[in-house]
C-alpha positions as CSV (number, residue, x, y, z in Angstrom):
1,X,-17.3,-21.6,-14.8
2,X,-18.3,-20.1,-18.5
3,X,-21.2,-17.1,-17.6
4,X,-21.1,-17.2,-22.0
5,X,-21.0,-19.7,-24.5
6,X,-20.4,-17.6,-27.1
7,X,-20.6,-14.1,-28.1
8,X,-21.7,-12.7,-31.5
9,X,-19.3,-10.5,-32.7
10,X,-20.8,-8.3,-34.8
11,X,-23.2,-7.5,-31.9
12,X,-20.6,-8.1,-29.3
13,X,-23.9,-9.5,-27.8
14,X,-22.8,-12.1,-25.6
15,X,-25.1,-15.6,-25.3
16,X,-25.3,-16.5,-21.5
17,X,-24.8,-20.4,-20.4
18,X,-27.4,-20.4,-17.6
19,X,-30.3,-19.7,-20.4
20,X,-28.4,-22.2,-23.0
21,X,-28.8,-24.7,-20.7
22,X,-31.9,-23.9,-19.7
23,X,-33.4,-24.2,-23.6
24,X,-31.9,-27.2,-23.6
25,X,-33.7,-28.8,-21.1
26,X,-36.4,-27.4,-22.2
27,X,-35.9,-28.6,-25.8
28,X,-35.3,-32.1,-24.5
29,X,-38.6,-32.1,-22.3
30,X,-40.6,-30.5,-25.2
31,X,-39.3,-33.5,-27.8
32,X,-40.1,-36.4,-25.0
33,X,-43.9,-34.9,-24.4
34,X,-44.4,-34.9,-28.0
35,X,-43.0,-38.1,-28.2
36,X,-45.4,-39.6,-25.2
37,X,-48.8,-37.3,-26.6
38,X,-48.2,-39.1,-30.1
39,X,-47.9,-42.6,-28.0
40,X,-50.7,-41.8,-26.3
41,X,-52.9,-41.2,-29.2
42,X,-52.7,-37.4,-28.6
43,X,-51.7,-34.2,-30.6
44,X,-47.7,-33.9,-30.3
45,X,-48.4,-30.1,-31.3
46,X,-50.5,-29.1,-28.5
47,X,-47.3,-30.2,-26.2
48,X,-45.3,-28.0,-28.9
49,X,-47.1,-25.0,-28.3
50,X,-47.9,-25.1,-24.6
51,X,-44.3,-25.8,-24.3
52,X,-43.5,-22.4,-25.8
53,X,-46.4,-20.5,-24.2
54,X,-44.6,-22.6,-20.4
55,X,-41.5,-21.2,-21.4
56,X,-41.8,-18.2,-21.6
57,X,-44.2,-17.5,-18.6
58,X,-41.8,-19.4,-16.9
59,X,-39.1,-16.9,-18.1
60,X,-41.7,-14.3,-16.3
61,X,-42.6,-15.7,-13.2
62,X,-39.1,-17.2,-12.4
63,X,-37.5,-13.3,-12.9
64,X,-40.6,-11.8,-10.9
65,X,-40.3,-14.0,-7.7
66,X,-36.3,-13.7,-8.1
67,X,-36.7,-9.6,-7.5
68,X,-39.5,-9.7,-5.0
69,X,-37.8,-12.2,-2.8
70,X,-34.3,-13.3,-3.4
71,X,-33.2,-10.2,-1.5
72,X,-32.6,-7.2,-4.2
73,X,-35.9,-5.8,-4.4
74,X,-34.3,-2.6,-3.2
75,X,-31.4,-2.4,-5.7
76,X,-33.9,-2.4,-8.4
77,X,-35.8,0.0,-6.7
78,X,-32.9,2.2,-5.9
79,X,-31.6,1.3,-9.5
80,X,-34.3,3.5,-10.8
81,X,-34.3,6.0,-8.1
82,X,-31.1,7.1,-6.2
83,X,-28.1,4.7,-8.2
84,X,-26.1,5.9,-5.1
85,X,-28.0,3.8,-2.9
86,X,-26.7,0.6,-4.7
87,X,-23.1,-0.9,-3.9
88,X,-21.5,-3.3,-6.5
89,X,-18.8,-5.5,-5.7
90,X,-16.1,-4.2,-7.6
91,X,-12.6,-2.1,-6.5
92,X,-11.9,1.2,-7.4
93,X,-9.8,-0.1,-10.5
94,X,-12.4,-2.3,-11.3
95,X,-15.0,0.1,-11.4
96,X,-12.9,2.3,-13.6
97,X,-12.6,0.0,-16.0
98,X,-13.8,0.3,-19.3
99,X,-16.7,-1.8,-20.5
100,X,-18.7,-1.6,-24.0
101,X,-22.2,-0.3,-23.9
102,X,-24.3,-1.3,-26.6
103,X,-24.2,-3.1,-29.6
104,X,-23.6,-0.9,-32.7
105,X,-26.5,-2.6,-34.7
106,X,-27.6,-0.2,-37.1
107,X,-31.1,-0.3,-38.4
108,X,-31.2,2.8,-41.0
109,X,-29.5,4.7,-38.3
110,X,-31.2,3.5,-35.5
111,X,-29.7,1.6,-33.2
112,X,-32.2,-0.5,-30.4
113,X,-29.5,-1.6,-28.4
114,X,-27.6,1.8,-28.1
115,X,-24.3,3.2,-30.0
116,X,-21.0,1.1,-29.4
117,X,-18.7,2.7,-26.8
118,X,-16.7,2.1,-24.0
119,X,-17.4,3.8,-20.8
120,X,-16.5,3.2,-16.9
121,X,-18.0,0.5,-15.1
122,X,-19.2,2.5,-12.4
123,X,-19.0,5.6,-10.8
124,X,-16.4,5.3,-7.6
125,X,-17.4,6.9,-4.3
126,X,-14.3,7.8,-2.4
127,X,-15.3,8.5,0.8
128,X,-17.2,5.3,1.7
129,X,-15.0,3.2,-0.8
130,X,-17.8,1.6,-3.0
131,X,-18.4,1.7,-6.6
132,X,-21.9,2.4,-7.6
133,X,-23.8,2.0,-11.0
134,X,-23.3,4.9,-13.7
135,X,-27.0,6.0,-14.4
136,X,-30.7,4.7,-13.7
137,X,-31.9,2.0,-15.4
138,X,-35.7,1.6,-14.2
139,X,-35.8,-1.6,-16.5
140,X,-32.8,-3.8,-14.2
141,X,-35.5,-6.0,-13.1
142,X,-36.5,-7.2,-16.1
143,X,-33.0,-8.1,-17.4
144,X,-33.5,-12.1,-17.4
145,X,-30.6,-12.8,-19.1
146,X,-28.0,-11.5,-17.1
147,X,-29.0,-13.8,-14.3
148,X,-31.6,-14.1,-11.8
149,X,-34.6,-16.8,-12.4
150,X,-35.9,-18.4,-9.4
151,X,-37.2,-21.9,-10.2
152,X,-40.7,-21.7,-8.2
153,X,-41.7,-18.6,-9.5
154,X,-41.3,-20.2,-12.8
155,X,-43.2,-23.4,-12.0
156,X,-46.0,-21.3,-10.6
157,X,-46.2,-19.2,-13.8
158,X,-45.8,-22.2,-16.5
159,X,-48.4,-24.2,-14.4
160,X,-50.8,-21.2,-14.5
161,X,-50.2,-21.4,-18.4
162,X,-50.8,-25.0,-18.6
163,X,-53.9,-24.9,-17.2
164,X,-55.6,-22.4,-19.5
165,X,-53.9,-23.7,-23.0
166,X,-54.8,-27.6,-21.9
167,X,-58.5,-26.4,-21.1
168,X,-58.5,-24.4,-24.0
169,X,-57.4,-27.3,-26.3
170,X,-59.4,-29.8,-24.4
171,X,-56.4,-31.6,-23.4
172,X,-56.4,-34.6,-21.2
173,X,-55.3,-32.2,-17.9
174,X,-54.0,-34.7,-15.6
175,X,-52.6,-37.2,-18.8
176,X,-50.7,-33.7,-19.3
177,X,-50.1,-32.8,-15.5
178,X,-48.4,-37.0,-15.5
179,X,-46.0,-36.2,-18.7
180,X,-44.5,-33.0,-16.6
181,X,-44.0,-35.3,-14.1
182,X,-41.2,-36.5,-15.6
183,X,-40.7,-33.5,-18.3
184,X,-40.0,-30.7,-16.0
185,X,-37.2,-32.5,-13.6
186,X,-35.4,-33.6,-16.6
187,X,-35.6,-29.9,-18.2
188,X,-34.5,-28.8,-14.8
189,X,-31.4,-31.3,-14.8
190,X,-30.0,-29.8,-17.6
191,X,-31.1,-25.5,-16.5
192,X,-28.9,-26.5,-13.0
193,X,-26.2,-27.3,-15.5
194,X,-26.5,-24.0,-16.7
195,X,-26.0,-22.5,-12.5
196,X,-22.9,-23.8,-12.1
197,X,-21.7,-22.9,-15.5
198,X,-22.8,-19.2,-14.4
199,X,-21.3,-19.7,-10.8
200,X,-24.5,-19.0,-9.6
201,X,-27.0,-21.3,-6.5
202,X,-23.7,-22.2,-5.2
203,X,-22.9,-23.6,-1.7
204,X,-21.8,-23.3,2.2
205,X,-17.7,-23.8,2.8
206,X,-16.6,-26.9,2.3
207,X,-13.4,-29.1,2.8
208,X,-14.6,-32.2,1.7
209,X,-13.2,-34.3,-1.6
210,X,-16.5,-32.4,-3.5
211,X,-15.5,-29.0,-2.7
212,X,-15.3,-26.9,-6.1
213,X,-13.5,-23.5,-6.2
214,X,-15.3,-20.9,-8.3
215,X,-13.2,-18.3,-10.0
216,X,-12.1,-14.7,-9.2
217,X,-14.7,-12.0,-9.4
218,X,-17.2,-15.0,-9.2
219,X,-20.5,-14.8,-7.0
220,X,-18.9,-17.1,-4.6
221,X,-15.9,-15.0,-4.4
222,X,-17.9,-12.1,-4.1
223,X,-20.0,-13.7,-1.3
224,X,-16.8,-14.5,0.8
225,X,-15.2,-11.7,0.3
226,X,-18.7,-9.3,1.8
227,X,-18.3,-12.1,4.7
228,X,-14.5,-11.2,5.3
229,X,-13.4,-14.8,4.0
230,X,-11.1,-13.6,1.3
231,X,-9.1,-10.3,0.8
232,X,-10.7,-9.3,-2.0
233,X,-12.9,-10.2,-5.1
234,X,-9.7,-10.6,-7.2
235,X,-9.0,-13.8,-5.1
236,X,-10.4,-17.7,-6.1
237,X,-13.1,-18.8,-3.9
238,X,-12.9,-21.3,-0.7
239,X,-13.9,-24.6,-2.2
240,X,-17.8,-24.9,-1.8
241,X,-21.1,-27.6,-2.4
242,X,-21.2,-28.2,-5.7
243,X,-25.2,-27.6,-5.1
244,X,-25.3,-27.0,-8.4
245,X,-24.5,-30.4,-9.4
246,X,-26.1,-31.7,-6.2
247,X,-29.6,-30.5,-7.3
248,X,-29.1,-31.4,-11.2
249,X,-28.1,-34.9,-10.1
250,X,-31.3,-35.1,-8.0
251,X,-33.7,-33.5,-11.2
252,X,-32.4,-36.6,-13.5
253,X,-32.8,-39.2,-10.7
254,X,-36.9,-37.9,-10.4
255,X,-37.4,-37.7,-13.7
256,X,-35.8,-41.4,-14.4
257,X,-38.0,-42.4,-11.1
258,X,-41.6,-40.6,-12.4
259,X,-41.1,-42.1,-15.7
260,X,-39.5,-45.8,-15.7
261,X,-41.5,-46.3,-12.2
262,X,-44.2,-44.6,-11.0
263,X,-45.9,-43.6,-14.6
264,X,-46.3,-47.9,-15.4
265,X,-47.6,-48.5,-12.0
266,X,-49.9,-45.3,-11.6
267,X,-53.2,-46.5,-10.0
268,X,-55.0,-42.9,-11.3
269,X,-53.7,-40.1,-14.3
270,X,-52.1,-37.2,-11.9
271,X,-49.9,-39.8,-10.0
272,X,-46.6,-39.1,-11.7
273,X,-47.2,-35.3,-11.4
274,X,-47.6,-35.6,-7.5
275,X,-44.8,-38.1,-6.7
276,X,-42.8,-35.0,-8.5
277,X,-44.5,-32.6,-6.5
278,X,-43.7,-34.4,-3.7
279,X,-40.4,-35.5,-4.7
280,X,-38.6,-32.2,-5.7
281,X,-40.0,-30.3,-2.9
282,X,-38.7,-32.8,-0.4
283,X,-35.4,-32.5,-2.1
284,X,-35.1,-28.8,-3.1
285,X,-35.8,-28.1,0.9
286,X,-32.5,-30.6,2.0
287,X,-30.4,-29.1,-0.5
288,X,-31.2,-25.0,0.6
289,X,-29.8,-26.0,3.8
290,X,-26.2,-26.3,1.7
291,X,-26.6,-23.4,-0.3
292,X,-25.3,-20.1,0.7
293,X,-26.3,-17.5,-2.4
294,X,-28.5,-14.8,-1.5
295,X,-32.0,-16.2,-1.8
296,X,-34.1,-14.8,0.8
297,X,-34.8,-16.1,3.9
298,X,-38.1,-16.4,6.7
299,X,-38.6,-17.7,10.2
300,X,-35.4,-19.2,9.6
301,X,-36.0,-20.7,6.2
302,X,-35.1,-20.4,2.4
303,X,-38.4,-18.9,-0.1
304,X,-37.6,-21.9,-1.7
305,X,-38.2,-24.3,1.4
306,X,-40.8,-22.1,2.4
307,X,-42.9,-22.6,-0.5
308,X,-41.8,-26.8,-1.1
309,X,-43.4,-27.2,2.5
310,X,-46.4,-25.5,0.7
311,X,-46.0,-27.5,-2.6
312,X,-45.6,-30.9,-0.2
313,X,-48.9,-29.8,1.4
314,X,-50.4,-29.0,-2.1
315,X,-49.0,-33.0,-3.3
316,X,-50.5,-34.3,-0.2
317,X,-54.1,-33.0,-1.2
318,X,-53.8,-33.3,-4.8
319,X,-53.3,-37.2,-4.0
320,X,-56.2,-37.6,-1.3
321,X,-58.7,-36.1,-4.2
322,X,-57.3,-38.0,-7.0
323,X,-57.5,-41.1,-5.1
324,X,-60.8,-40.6,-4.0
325,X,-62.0,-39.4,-7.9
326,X,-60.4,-42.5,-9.4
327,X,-62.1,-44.9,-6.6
328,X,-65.4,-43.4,-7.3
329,X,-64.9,-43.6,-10.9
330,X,-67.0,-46.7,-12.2
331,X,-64.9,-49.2,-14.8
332,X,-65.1,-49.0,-18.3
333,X,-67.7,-51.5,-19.4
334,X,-66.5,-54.4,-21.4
335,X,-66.3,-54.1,-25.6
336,X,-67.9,-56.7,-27.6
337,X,-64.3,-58.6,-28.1
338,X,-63.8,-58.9,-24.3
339,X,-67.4,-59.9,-23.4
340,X,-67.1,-63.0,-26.2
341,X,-63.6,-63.8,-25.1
342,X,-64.1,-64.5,-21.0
């Protein structure tokens, strides 16, 4: 578990792993649509720039769903309102501890991200034996990078995106929807890389030979111990799923699968997109059933399965009308070159 990559000193900014990874993937998907638009015959900068504009309303609607229903819509809400209402994790020497606040970057004697100093964590209430936050912050919920992205949300906003910019630039859609067939499951591969270098989406107990112990003070620590399973947070996890891994592992396989497969034997363009659709959501729905982070939960289910049994229903429909659009569809009539040759 590395939560950062690297911090920059002079800052003492520190550069999370879970969003590393996660431009990664999407660097490598980016550079293998351009690479298929220019194959195609198509503009490899139209993939550039809807890339960017995906990104970063994926960035928006993976944090929005993650604090509407992953199960902390209250903190932030009582982040802004009454701190006291919120309990953090931490001991009363933890919450003592000192911790730097803000960066020091001076700008003519501004500083945007606060004067460097080194205050408590937390403010310690003795009498229930919690430590809660030191002062509002009304803007927690929009703090991406220090964790908290839910993958749908972010599909639902980048697909929203998608279809205004490929309209917009008269973009083949479903040539388009068929390259993030494979583009997004292999950008996805690399982003759950980024989850289990964070310690976060981890899984149930296990004591099987692909149990993986997280760290003190990790999620999964922190999980157990507000279950009674360890003594405190200063203790190393039960071994757990890898689901981290798990689901990475299954986000290659889908994108090898919609690309060296389905995309050469694709009887109409939106094939490879639905067979992913179809694929992931089958997937992502087995795999909830081994995780065990907070993620919200409904008649018994995960959001996440929740909404793939919607996305399976969506794949289902998408292929009934394409099938039916590329059956109606009357073949291209024969050039001048074929008509001579037969």
């Amino acid at each position: 578990m590395r939560p950062e990559l690297f911090r920059v000193f002079y800052l003492d900014i520190g550069f999370p792993a879970y969003f590393g990874l996660l431009l990664t993937g999407f660097l490598f998907a980016t550079a293998l649509g351009s690479m298929w638009a220019r194959r195609i015959g198509q503009d490899p900068d139209v993939i550039v720039d809807l890339g960017l504009a995906c990104l970063l309303m994926g960035v928006v609607g993976g944090r929005l769903l993650h604090v509407i229903a992953d199960g902390y819509f209250w903190d932030y809400v009582h982040l802004c309102t009454d701190p006291t209402k919120v309990d953090w994790p931490y001991n009363e020497a933890q919450c003592a501890q000192l911790v730097p606040r803000g960066s020091g970057l001076n700008l003519f004697g501004w500083y945007p991200f606060g004067e460097e100093e080194r205050v408590a964590r937390g403010v310690w209430d003795a009498a229930r034996g919690v430590c809660h936050p030191p002062a509002r912050d009304c803007f927690a919920w929009a703090k991406f990078w220090q964790g908290g992205l839910a993958y749908y949300g972010g599909f639902i906003g980048s697909s929203l995106m998608a279809v205004y910019l490929l309209k917009r630039d008269r973009f083949p859609f479903w040539k388009a929807a068929d390259m993030a067939g494979f583009a997004v499951p292999l950008g996805l591969g690399f982003g759950r890389m980024g989850c289990l270098l964070a310690g976060c989406c981890f899984g149930v107990r296990t004591d099987g030979p692909l149990g993986l112990a997280f760290p003190a003070n990790s999620p999964a620590s922190e999980a157990q111990w507000k279950l009674h399973e360890l003594p405190g947070l200063n203790h190393v996890s039960h071994p757990v799923h890898p689901t981290q891994i798990y689901e990475s592992a299954v986000s290659f396989a889908i994108a090898a699968f919609c690309l060296l497969y389905v995309h050469s034997r694709k009887r109409y363009d939106g094939q490879v997109f639905v067979s992913f659709l179809a694929l992931y959501a089958v997937g992502r729905f087995v795999l909830e059933f081994f995780r065990a982070d907070d993620r919200g939960a409904l008649l018994g289910l995960s959001t996440s399965q929740l909404i793939g049994l919607a996305i399976c229903g969506l794949a289902f429909a998408l292929h009934k009308q394409r099938t039916r659009a590329s059956a109606a569809t009357p073949p291209a009539p024969p050039t001048a070159t074929t008509a001579t040759a037969s």
